[in-house]
C-alpha positions as CSV (number, residue, x, y, z in Angstrom):
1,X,103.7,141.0,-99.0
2,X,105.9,140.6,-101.8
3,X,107.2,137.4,-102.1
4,X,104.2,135.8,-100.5
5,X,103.4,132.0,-101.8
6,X,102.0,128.5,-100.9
7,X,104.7,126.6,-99.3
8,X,103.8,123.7,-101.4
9,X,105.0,126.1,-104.7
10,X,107.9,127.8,-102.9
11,X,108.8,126.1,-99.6
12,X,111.0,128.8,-98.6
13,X,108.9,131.9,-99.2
14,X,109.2,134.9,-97.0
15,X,105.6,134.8,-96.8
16,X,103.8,130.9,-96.4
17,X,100.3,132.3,-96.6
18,X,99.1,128.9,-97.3
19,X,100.8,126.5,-95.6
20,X,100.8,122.7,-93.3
21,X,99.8,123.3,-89.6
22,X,102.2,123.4,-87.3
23,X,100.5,119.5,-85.9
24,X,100.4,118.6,-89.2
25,X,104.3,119.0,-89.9
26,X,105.1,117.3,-86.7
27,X,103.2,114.7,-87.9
28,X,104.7,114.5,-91.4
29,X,108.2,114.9,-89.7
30,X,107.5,111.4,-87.9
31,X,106.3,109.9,-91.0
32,X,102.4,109.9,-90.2
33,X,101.3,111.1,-93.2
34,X,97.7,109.4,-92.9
35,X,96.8,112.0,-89.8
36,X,97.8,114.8,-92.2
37,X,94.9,115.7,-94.7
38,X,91.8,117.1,-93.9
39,X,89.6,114.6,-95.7
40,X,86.0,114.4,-95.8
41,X,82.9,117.3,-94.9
42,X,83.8,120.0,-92.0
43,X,81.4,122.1,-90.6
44,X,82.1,126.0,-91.9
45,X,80.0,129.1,-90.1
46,X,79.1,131.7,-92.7
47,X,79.5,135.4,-91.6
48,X,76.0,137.5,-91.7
49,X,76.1,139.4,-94.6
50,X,78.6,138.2,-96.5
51,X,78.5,136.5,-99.9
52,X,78.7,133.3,-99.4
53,X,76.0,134.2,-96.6
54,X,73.7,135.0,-99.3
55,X,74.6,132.3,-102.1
56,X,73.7,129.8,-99.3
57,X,71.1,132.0,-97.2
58,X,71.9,130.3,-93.7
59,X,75.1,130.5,-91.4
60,X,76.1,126.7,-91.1
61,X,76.9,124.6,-93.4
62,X,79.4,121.7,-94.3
63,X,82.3,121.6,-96.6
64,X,84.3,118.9,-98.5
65,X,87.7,118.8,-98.1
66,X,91.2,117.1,-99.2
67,X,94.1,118.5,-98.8
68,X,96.9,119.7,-96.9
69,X,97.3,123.1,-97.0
70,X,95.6,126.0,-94.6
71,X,95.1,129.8,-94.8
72,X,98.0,129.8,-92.2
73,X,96.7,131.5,-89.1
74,X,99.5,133.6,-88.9
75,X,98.6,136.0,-91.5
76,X,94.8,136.0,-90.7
77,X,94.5,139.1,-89.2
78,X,97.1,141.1,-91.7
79,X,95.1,139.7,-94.6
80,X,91.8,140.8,-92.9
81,X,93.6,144.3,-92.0
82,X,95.0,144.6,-96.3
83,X,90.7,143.7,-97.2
84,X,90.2,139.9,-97.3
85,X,87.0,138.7,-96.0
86,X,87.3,135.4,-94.3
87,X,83.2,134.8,-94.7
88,X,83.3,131.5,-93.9
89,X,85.3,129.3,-90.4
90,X,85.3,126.7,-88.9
91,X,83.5,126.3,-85.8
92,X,86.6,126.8,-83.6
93,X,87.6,129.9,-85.8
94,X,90.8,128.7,-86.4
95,X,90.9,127.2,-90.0
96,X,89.8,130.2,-93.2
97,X,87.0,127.6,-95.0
98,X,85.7,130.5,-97.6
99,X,87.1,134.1,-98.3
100,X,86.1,137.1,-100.2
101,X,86.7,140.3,-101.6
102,X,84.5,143.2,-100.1
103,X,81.5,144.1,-102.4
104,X,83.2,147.8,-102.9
105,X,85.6,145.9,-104.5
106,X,84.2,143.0,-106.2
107,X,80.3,142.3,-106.6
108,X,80.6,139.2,-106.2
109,X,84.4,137.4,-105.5
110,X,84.3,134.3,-103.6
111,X,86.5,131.7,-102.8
112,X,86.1,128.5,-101.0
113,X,86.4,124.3,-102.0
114,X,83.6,122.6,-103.0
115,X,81.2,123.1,-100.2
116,X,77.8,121.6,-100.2
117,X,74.3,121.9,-98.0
């Protein structure tokens, strides 16, 4: 997806791979920033065989967060469909809490915040 950025960088990309949730804008639109950042541990279920699986060597655990900004769920599936492993979600399955690259591709690529037993 050429073009493709975070919408806090370029707020009118073609592509807003990471961007504010929809709830989270309406929110921000009525000027209740404080209900807008994820702050604090989540829970995060890890993917069987997966990387962060391994580093961690069980399927739950919880991550720290603080920030706006989401893998926006729109492009989940095309981003899973071009090769990125979403290893790690959250318990509902809607928010991306760790990705990676495919072990054919990368031994051992792994991205996620800071994310803690």
């Amino acid at each position: 997806m050429k073009g493709a950025n975070t919408t806090e960088i370029d707020p009118k990309t073609k592509y807003p791979i990471i961007d504010i949730l929809p709830e989270q804008k309406k929110l921000m639109a009525e000027k209740k920033y404080g209900a807008t950042m994820r702050l604090g541990a989540y829970p995060a279920v890890l993917e069987k065989g997966t990387i962060a699986y391994k580093a961690y060597g069980h399927a739950k655990i919880s991550e720290r967060h603080r920030h706006r900004y989401e893998v926006n769920p729109v492009y989940v599936k095309r981003l899973e469909k071009a090769g990125l492993v979403f290893s790690g979600v959250s318990p509902s399955r809607r928010l991306m809490e760790v990705a990676e690259l495919p072990r054919a591709v990368h031994p051992f690529f792994s991205a996620r915040s800071s994310i803690r037993n």
